[in-house]
C-alpha positions in Angstrom: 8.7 3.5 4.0 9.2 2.1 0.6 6.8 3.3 -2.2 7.0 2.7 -6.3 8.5 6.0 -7.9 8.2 7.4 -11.1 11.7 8.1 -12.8 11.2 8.8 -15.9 9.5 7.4 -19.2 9.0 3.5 -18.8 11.4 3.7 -15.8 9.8 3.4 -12.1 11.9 1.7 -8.9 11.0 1.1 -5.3 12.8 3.5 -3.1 12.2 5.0 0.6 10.6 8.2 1.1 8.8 9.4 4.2 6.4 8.2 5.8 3.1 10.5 5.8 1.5 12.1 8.7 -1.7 13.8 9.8 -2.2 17.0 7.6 -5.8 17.6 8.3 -8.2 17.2 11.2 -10.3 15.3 8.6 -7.1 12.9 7.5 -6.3 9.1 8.0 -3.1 7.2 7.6 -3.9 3.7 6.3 -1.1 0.8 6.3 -1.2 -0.5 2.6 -2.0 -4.1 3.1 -2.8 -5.2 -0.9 -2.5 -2.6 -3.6 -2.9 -2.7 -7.7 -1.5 -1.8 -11.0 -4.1 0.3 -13.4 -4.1 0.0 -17.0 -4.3 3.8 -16.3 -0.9 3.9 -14.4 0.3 2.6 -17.5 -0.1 6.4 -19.0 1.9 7.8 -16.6 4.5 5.1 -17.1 4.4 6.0 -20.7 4.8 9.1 -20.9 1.7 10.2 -22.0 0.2 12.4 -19.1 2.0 15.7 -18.2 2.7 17.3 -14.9 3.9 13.3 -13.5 7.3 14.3 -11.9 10.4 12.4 -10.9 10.2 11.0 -7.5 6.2 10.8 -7.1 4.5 8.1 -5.6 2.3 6.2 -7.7 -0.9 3.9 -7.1 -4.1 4.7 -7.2 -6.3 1.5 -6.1 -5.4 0.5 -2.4 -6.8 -0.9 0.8 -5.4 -2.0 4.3 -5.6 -1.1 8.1 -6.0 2.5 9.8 -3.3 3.6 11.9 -3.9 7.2 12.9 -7.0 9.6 12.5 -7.8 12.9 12.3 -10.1 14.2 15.2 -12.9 15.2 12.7 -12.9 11.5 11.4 -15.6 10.0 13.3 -16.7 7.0 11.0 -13.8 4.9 11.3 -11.8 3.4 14.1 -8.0 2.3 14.5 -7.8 -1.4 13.2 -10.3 -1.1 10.6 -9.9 -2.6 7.1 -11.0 0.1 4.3 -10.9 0.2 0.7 -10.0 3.9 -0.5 -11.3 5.2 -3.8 -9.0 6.8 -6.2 -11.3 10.2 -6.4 -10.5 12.3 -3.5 -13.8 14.0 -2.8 -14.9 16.3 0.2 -18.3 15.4 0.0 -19.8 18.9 0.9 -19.6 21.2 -2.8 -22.0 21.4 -5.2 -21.1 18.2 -6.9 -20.1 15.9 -3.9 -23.9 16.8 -2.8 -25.4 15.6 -5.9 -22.6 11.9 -5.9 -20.7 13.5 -8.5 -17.8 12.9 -6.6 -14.9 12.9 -9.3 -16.1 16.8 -10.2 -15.2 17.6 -6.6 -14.8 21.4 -6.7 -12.1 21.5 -3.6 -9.8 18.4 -3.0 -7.4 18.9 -5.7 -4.8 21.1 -4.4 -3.3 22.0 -7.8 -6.8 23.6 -9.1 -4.8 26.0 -11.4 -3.0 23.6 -13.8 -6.2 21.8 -14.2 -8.1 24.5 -14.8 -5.8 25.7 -18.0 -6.4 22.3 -19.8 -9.6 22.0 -19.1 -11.8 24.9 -17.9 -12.8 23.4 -14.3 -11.1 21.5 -12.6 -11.8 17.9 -11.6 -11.2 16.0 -8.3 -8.0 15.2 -7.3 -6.9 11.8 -7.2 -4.7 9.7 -6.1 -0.8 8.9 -7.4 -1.9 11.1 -10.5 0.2 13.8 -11.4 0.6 16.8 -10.1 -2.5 19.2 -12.1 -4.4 16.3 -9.9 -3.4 17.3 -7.2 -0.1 15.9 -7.0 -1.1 13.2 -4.1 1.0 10.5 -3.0 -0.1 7.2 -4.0 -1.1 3.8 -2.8 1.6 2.0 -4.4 3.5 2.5 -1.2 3.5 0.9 2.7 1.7 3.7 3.9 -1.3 6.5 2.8 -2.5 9.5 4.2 -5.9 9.7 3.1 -7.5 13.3 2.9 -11.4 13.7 3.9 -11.0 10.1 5.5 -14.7 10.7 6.6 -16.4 10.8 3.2 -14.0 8.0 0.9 -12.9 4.9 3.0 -15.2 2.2 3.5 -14.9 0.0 6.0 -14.8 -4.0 5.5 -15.8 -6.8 6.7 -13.0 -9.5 8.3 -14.7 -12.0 6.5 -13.5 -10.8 3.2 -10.5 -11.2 2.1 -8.9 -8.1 0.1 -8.2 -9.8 -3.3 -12.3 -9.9 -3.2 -12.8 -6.5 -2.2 -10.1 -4.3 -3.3 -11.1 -3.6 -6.5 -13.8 -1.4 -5.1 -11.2 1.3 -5.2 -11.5 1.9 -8.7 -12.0 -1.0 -11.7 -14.9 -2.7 -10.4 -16.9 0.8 -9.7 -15.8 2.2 -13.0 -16.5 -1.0 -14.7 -20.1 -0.4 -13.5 -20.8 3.1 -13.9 -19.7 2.5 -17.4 -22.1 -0.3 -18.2 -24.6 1.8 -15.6 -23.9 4.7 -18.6 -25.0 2.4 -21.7 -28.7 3.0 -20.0 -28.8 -1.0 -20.8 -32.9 -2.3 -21.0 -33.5 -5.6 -20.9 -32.1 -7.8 -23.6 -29.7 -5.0 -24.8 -26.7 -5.5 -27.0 -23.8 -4.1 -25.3 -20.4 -4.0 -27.7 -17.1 -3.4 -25.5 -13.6 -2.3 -26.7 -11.3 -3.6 -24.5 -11.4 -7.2 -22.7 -8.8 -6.0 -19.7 -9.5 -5.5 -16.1 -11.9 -2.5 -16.7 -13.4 -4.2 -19.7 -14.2 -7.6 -17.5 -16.1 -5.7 -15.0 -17.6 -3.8 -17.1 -19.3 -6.8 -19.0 -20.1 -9.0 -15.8 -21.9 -5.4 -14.9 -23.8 -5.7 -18.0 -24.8 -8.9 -17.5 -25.9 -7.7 -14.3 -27.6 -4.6 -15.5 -30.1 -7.1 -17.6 -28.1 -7.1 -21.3 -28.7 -10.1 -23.4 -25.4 -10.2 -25.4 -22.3 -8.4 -24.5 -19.6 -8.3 -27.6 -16.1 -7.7 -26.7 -13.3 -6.6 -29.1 -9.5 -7.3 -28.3 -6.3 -8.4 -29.8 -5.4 -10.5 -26.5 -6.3 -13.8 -26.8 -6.3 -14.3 -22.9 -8.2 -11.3 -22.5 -10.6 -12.3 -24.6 -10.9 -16.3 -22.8 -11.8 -14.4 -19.7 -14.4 -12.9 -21.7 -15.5 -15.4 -23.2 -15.6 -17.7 -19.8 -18.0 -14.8 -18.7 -20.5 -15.3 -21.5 -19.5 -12.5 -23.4 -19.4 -13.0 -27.6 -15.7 -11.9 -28.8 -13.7 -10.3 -31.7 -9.7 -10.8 -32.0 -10.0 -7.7 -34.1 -6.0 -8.7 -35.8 -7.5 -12.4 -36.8 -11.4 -12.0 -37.3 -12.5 -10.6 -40.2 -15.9 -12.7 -41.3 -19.0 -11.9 -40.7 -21.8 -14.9 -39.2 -22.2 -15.7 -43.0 -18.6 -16.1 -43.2 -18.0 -13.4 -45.6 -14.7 -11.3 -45.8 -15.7 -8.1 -43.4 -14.2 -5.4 -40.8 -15.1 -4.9 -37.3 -17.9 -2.2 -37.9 -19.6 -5.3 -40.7 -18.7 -7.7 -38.2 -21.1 -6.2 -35.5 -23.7 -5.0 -38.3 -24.0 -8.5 -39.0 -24.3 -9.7 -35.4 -27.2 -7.3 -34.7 -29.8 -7.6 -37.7 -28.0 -4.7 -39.4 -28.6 -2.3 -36.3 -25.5 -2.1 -34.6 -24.9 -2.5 -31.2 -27.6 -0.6 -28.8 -24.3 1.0 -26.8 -20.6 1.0 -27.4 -18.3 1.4 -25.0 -14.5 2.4 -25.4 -12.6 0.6 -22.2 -9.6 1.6 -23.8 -9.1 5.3 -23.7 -6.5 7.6 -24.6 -3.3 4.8 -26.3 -5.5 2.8 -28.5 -3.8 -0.1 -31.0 -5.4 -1.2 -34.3 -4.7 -1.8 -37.8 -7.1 0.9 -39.5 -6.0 4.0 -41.2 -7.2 5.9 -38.7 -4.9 4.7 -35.9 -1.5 4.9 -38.3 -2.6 8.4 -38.3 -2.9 8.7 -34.6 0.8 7.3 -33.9 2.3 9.4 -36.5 0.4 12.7 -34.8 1.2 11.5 -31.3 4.9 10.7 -32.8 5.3 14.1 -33.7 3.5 16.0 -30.5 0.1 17.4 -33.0 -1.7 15.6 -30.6 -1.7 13.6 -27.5 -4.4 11.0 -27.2 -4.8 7.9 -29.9 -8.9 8.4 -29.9 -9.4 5.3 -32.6 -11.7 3.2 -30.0 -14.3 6.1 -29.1 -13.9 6.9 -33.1 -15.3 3.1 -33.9 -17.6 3.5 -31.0 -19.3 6.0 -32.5 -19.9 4.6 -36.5 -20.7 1.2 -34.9 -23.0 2.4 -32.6 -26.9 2.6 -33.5 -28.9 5.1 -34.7 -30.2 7.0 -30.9 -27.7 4.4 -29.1 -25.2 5.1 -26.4 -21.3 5.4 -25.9 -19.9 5.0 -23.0 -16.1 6.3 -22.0 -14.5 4.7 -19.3 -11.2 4.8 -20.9 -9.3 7.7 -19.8 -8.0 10.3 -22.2 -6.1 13.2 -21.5 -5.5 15.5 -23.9 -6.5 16.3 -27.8 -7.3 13.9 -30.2 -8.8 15.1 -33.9 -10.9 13.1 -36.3 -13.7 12.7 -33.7 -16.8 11.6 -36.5 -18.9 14.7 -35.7 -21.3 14.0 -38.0 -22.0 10.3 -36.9 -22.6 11.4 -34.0 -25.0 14.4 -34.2 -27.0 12.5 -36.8 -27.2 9.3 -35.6 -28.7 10.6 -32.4 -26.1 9.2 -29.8 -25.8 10.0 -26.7 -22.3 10.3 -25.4 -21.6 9.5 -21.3 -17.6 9.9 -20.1 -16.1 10.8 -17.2 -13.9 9.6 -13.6 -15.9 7.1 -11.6 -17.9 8.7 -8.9 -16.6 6.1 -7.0 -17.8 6.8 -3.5 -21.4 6.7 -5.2 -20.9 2.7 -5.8 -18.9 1.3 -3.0 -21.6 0.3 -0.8 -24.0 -1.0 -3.5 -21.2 -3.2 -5.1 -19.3 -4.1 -1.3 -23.1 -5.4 -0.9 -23.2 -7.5 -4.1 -19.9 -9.1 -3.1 -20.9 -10.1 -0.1 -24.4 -11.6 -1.3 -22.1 -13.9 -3.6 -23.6 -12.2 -6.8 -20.1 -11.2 -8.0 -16.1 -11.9 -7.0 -13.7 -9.3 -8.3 -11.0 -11.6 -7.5 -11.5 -14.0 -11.0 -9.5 -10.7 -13.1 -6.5 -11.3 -10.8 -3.5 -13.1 -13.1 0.3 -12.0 -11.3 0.4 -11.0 -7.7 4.4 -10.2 -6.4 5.8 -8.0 -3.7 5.8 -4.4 -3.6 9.7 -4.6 -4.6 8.9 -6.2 -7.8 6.3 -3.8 -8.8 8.9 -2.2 -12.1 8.7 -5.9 -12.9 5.2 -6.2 -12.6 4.7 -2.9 -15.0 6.3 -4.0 -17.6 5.3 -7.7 -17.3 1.7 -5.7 -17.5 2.2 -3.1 -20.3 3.5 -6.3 -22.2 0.7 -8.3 -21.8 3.7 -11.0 -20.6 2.4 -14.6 -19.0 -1.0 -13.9 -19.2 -0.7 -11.0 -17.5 -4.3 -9.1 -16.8 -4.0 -7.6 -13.6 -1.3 -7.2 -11.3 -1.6 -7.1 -7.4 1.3 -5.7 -5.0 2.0 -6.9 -1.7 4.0 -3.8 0.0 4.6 -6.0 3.0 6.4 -9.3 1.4 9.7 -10.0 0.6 10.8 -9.8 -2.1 12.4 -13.6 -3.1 13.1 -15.7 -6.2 9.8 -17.2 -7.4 8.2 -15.1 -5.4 5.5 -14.2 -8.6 2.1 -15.9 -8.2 0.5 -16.7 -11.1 -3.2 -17.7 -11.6 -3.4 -19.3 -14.9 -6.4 -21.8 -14.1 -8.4 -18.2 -13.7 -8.3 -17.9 -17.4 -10.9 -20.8 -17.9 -13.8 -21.9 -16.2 -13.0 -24.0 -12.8 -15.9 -25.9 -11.8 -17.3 -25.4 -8.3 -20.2 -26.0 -5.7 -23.3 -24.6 -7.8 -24.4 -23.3 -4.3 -20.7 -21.3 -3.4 -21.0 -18.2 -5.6 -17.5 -17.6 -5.2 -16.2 -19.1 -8.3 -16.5 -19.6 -12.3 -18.8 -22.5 -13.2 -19.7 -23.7 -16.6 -22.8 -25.4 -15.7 -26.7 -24.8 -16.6 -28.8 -23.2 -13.8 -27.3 -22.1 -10.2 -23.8 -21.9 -10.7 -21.7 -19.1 -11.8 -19.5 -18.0 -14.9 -16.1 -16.4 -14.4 -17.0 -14.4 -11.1 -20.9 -13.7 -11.6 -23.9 -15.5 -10.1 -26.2 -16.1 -12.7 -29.0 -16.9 -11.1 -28.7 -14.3 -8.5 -27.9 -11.8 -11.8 -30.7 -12.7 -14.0 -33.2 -13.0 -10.9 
């Protein structure tokens, strides 16, 4: 079969490998039908998470069609469409039983490593190094899925997969991060970070009941999806007034913005390779640079002094390593409550499948490139490069690869007008429509 490989720093290629079989009465072997590029697979790509090896199978949000089963896999059938979330969970241990499904205590393989960097191990996941468990991913024709009974979720024909897919990973993760701001009604909810995570994350806010949602990017695209959503934004490399248009920095901008209280949760969807133009993250690239440390932590450092006294930050952005110059202090006496972690995502698949299909949300507005599997290396670095509008990338493993072959949905960057009774599209109007894939009225009911 073909698969996307990792060979090396910035370097990955389609090549053939073999096709997986049935390890485990409790396996399934799913024919990759639509797959995606992660902001995450981005840290692999760069270098920045250890134990990735040359040769491994990347991918880590895919759906398509069951082939083959496993005789212990009684909730599916041959011919069903499913969705598989990037945790690979066993759904029996301690933490499975209490939906804590990324903690998993037995489906990574590679326990050991883990355990060194980090006490206990986490779940394994999918097309995620090897201390992860070193599984093949979904950036491939073909998956073997381990426990097939407890993390595939069957769809509905109906549904086509660029609505559904993201239920492997950015939409649930996008939730569970706004689900972790512990938003009440009317909240202010500041996000770092206006790509694909970041746009769920905010439509889930909006959602959850928040009243303004603030997003902080350098991308101007990113940051017109945003805004098409509702949210309020920050280019945080050209804005630098407060609302009485005085000279001022992010952390007076959104003072400024909130009667002087800051933000009532912070979220950093931006993780471990953050960019800015403070002090702060000079310092990080020059640490990084020189191998004192591994993750560039300046987002979840400006979470924390922007955040409000007994607010929330939330940490969807994934970090891997050490990081230093974590405001301690800030934290402790502010009062904050901190909320990280993997996405439980088998916890969420049903709930959100359920929204889609009730027309309160479509996953499918974040969608900007979609190419053939053997484009994918293009498609990474037209991603990492933030190229054509790029904001998130979808591979077709089973189309040819020919020139032109790159769709690109440009009109999804701004509001397109539709039937204010079809919540299947952005609308800009007053009342029952929708704005850049959420249902308002349905949301706000």
């Amino acid at each position: 079969m073909k698969a996307l490989t990792f060979q090396g720093k910035n370097h990955v290629s389609v090549e053939n490998v073999p096709d997986p079989k049935i390890e485990h009465p409790r396996d399934a072997i799913v024919r990759i039908t639509t797959t995606c590029i992660c902001g995450s697979d981005l840290h692999l790509y760069d270098g920045f998470i250890p134990t990735v090896e040359r040769g491994d199978v990347l991918g880590h949000e895919p759906m398509g069609e069951v082939i083959e089963l496993g005789p212990e896999v009684t909730n599916l059938k041959i011919g069903d469409r499913v969705v598989i979330p990037f945790t690979i969970s066993c759904g029996q241990c301690l933490y499975c039983k209490q939906q804590l499904y990324s903690c998993c205590d037995k489906s990574n393989r590679n326990y050991e490593i883990a355990e060194k960097a980090y006490g206990y191990s986490p779940a394994g996941l999918f097309g995620y190094t090897h201390m992860l468990g070193g599984y093949q991913g979904g950036q491939a024709q073909y998956l073997r899925v381990p426990y097939a009974d407890v993390g595939p979720i069957a769809i509905p024909e109906e549904l086509p997969d660029e609505k559904v897919v993201f239920l492997s990973d950015i939409f649930p993760t996008g939730y569970m991060a706004a689900e972790n701001c512990n938003i009440q009604p009317g909240d202010t909810i500041a996000i770092w970070g206006a790509g694909p995570v970041g746009q769920m994350a905010l439509r889930s806010a909006f959602l959850m009941g928040a009243g303004r949602v603030i997003v902080i990017d350098n991308i101007p695209e990113r940051l017109e999806m945003a805004a098409a959503a509702g949210a309020e934004t920050i280019n945080f490399q050209t804005d630098h007034e407060d609302e009485d248009g005085n000279n001022a920095n992010l952390f007076d901008q959104l003072k400024s913005m909130t009667d002087g209280h800051g933000p009532n949760a912070c979220m950093d969807a931006v993780g471990m390779e953050a960019h800015g133009t403070e002090a702060g993250n000079i310092y990080d690239w020059v640490k990084t640079g020189l191998r004192m440390q591994s993750d560039r932590p300046n987002v979840f450092r400006q979470c924390i002094q922007a955040c409000r006294k007994g607010g929330t930050v939330s940490v969807p952005g994934v970090y891997g390593g050490f990081g230093d110059k974590i405001p301690l202090g800030a934290m402790m006496n502010k009062a904050l409550t901190i909320k990280t972690g993997q996405t439980h995502v088998q916890k969420y698949t049903k709930p959100l499948l359920d929204l889609i299909q009730s027309g309160k949300i479509d996953p499918s507005f974040v969608i900007t490139h979609e190419l053939p599997l053997d484009m994918a290396a293009e498609g990474y670095e037209t991603f990492k490069q933030k190229q054509d509008g790029c904001i998130k990338v979808v591979l077709k493993p089973w189309e040819e690869s020919t020139p032109g072959k790159v769709k690109q949905f440009q009109n999804e960057l701004k509001p397109r007008t539709t039937d204010p009774g079809n919540a299947l599209g952005p609308d800009n109007s007053q009342g029952a429509g929708n704005v850049a894939g959420i249902n308002l009225a349905e949301a706000r009911a």
